[in-house]
C-alpha positions in Angstrom: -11.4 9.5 -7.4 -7.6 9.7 -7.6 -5.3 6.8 -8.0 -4.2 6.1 -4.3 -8.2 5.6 -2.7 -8.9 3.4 -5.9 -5.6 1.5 -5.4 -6.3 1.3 -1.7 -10.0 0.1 -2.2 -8.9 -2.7 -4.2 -6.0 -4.2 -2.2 -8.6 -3.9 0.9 -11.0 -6.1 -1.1 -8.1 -8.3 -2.2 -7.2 -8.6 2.0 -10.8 -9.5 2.4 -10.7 -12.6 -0.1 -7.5 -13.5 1.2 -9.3 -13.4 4.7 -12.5 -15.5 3.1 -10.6 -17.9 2.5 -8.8 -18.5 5.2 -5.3 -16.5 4.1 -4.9 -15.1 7.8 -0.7 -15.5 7.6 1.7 -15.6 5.2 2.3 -13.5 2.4 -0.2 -12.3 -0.6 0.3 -9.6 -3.6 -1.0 -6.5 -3.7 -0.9 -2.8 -6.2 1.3 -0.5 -5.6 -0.5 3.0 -3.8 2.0 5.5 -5.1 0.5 8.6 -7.2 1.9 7.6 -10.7 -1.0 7.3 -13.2 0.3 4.3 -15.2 2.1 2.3 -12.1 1.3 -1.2 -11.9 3.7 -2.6 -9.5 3.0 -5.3 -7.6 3.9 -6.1 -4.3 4.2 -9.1 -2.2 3.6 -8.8 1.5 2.6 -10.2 5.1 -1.0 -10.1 5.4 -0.2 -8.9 9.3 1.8 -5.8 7.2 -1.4 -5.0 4.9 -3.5 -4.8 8.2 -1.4 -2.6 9.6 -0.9 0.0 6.8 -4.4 -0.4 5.8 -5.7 0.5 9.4 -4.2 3.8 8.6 -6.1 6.6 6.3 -2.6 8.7 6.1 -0.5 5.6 5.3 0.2 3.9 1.4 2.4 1.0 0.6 4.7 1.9 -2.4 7.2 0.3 -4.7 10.3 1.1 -3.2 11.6 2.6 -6.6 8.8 5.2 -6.3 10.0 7.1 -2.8 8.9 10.5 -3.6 9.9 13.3 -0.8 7.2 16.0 -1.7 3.9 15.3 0.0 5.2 12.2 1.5 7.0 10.9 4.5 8.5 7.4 4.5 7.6 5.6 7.6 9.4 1.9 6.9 11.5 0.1 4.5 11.0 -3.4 2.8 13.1 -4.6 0.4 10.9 -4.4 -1.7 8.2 -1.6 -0.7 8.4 1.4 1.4 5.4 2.5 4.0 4.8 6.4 3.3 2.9 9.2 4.7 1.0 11.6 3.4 1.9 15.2 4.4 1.0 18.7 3.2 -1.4 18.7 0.8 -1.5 15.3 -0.3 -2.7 14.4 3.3 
């Protein structure tokens, strides 16, 4: 299993805690889903954000120091994180 499903199956279980108990709103931290090996950014946002991305198979939150334009289309800005893509192969 690469990096970006494990990355994504853990911040999906850290949504569901945060769901659990009652964490619906605001803000909580997450790992970065971009395809460097040794990357462990963290990033803080919405919990209405995570849905979102997360209800999408082809979409990854990264740092938004790690914009990389091969096999990847960014979809939003943050301040802090950018909403990518995956295209080509890496979809």
């Amino acid at each position: 299993m690469g990096k970006r499903p494990l990355f994504r199956e853990v911040n999906e279980r850290i949504r569901a805690l945060n769901t659990s108990f009652g964490i619906r709103q605001g803000t909580y931290v997450v790992l970065c889903e971009c395809d460097e090996a040794g990357c462990r950014e963290q990033l803080e946002i919405s919990a209405k954000l995570h849905a979102e991305v997360c209800a999408r198979d082809d979409c990854f939150l990264v740092s938004a120091i790690h914009e990389d334009l091969h096999g990847e289309r960014v979809v939003d800005r943050g301040e802090t994180y950018l909403i990518v893509e995956a295209t080509g192969l890496a979809a």
